[in-house]
C-alpha positions as CSV (number, residue, x, y, z in Angstrom):
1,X,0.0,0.0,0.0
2,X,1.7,3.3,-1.3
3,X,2.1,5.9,1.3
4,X,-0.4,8.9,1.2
5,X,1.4,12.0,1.2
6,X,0.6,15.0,-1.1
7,X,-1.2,14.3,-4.3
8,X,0.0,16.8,-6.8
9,X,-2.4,17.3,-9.1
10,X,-0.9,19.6,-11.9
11,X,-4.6,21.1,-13.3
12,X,-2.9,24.0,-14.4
13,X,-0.3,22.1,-16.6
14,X,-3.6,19.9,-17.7
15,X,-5.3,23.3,-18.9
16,X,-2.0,24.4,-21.0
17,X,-1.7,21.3,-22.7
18,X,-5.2,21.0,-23.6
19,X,-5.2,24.5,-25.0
20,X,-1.7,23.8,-27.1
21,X,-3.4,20.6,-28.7
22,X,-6.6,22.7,-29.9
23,X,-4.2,25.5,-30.8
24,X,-2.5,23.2,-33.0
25,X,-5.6,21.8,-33.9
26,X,-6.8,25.4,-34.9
27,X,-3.5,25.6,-37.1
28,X,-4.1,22.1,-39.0
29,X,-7.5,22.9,-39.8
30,X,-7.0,26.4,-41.2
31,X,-4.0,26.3,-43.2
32,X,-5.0,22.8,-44.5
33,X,-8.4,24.1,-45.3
34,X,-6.6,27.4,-46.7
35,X,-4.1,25.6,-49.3
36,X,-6.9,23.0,-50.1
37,X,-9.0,25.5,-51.1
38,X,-6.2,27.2,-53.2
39,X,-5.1,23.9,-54.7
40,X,-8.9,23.2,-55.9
41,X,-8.6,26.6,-57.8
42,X,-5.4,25.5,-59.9
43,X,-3.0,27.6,-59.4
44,X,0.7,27.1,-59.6
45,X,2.5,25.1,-56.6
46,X,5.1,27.9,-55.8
47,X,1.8,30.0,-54.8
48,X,-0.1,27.8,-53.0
49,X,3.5,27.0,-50.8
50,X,3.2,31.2,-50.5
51,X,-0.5,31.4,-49.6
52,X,0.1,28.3,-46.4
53,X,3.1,30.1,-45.4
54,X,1.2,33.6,-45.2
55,X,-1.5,31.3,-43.3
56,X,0.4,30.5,-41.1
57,X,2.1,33.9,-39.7
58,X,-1.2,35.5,-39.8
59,X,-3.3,33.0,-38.2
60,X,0.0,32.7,-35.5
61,X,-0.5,36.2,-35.1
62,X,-3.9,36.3,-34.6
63,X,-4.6,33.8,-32.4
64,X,-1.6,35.5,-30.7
65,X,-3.2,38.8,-30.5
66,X,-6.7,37.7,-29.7
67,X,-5.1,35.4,-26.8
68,X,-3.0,38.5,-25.1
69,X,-6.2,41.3,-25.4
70,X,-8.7,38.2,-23.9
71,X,-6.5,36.5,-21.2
72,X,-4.8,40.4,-20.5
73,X,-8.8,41.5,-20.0
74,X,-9.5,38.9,-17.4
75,X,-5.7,39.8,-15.8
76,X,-7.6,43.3,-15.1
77,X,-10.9,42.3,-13.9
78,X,-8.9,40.1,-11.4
79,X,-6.8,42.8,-10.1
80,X,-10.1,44.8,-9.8
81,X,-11.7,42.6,-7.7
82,X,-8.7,41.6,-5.4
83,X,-8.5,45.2,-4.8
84,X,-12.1,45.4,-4.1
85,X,-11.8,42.9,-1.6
86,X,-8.4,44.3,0.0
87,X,-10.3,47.7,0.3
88,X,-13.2,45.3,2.2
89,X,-10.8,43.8,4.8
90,X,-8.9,46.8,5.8
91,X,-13.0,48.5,6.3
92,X,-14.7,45.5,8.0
93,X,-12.2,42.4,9.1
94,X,-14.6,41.3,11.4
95,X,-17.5,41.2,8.7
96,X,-15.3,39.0,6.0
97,X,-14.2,36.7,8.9
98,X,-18.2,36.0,9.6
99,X,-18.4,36.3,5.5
100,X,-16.3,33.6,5.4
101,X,-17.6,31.8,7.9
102,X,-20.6,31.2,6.2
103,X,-18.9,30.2,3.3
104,X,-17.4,27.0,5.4
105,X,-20.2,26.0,7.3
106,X,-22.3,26.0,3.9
107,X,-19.8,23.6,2.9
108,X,-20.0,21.4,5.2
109,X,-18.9,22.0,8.8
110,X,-20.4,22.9,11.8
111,X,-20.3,26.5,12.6
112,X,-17.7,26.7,15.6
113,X,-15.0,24.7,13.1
114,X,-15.9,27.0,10.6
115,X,-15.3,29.8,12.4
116,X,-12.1,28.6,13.7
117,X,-10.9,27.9,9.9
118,X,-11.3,31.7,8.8
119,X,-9.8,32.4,11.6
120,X,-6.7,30.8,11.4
121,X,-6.6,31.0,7.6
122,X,-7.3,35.0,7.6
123,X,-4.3,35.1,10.4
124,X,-2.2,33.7,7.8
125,X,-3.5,35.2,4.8
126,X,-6.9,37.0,4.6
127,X,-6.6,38.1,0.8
128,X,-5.5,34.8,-0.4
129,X,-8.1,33.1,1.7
130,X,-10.8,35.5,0.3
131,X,-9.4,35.4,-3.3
132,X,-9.8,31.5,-3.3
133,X,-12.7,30.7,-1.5
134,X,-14.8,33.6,-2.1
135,X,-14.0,34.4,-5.1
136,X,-12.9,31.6,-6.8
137,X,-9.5,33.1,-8.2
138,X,-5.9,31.2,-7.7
139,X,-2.4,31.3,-8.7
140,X,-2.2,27.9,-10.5
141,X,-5.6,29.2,-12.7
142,X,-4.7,33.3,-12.8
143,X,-4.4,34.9,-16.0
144,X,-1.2,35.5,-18.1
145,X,-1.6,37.4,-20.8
146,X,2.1,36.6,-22.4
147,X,2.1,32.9,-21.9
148,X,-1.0,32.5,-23.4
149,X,-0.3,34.6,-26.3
150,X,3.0,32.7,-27.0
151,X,1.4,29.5,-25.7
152,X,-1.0,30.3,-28.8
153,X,1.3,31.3,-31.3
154,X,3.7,28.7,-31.1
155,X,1.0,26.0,-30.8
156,X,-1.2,27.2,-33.8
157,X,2.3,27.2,-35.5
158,X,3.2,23.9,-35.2
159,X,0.0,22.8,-36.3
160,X,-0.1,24.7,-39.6
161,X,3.6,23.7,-40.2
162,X,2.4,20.3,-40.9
163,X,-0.3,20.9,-44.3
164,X,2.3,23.7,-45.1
165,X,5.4,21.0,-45.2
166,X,3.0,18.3,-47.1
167,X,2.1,21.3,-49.3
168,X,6.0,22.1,-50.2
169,X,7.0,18.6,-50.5
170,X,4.4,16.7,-52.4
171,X,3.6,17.5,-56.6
172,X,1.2,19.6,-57.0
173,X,-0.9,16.7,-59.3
174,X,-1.2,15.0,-55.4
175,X,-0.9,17.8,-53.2
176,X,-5.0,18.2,-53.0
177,X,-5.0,14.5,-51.7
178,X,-2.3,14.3,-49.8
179,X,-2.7,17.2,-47.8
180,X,-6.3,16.3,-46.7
181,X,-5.2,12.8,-45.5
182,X,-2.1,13.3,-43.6
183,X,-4.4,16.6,-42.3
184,X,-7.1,14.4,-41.6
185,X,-4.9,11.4,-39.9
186,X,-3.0,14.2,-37.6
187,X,-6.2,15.6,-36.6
188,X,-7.8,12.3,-35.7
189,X,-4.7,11.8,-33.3
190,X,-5.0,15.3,-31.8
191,X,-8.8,15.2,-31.5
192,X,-8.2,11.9,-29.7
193,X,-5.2,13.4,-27.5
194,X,-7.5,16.8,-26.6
195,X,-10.8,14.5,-25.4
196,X,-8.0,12.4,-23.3
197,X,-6.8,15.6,-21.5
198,X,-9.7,16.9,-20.9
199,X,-11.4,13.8,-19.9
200,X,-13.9,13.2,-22.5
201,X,-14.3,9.9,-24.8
202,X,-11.2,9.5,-27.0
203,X,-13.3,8.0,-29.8
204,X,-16.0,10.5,-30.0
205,X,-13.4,13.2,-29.6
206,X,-10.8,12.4,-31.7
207,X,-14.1,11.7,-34.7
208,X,-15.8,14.6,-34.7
209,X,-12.9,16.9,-34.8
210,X,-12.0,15.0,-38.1
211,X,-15.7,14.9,-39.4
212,X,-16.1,18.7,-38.6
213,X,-12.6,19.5,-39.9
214,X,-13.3,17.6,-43.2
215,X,-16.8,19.3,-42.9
216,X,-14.4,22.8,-43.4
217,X,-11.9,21.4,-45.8
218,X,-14.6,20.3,-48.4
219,X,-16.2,23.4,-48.4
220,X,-13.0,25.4,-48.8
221,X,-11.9,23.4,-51.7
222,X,-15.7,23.9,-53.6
223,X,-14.8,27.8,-53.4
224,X,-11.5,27.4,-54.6
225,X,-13.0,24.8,-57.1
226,X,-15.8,26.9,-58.1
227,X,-13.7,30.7,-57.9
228,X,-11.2,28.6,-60.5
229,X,-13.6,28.1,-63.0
230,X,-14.9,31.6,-62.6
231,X,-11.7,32.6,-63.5
């Protein structure tokens, strides 16, 4: 029987890696989607290498920028409300010990062990206390607006890198094909990886982020298709 000491449960490294495999889930499916729908309008292979590369810095970019304004947004809003609660503990300690108190005892435990809990745990560290239990905020989960961003970039990067390389390699009479497969088979792994993360059914996962990704492809490559022979 294994010793019970401190179970380490790393939910914030579990939330990254979740978010890097649907970043670079994100980045399959768009610059996939992007030179298939190129490809489909028959152009020459030197621009459809040129439109997956663009794809790929701007989508980078963008999900960089969108990432740093959203995660920086919440990063204020939390600072707001810690120093809400701040102002509230230096006006009425008393009050957010009871405050807290009812928090506990509606918990779970009787109300003199509740009341020695806040206690002790605003003694050690009232705002931290409050900011957890309260208000549901906490170091591990707190916002960062710059390792999200990168955390974005980099995996929406990776992702696109892999139609982009198929694109660059493979003759443009089998690029259209080969790109949506090894897309597809990539995704099907990913989609499978994200639902185990997150705790969700492999299987059901990992196929409907290939269905709906081959959903996107197929329509992309009837515009190209279609703005090809317009042309």
């Amino acid at each position: 029987m294994r010793p019970r000491g401190h179970e380490g449960h790393n939910l914030g490294g579990i939330a990254w890696l979740r978010a890097g495999v649907l970043g670079a889930n994100d980045g399959i499916v768009s610059t996939a989607s992007l030179i298939v729908g190129v490809a489909a309008a028959h152009v020459s292979h030197a621009n459809i290498v040129l439109t997956g590369v663009a794809g790929l810095v701007a989508g980078a970019m963008s999900m960089a920028t969108g990432e740093y304004v959203s995660v920086h947004s919440q990063a204020d809003t939390e600072a707001a409300i810690l120093a809400q609660e701040k102002a509230e503990l230096e006006g009425d300690f008393a009050g957010e010990i009871l405050e807290l108190t009812d928090i506990y005892t509606r918990r779970g435990l009787d109300r003199a062990l509740a009341k020695k809990v806040a206690d002790q745990l605003m003694a050690h560290d009232a705002l931290g206390t409050h900011a957890r239990d309260e208000l549901g905020l906490s170091t591990t989960l707190s916002a960062r607006p710059i390792q999200a961003a990168v955390t974005s970039a980099c995996s929406f990067a990776t992702g696109a890198a892999m139609p982009l390389a198929v694109a660059m390699l493979t003759p443009t009479q089998y690029l259209l094909v080969t790109t949506v497969g090894v897309s597809l088979l990539c995704l099907l792994g990913l989609g499978g990886l994200a639902a185990k993360v997150g705790g969700a059914n492999v299987v059901t996962g990992a196929v409907r982020v290939t269905f709906w990704s081959a959903l996107a492809m197929a329509v992309t490559a009837s515009v190209g298709s279609l703005i090809g022979t317009l042309g």
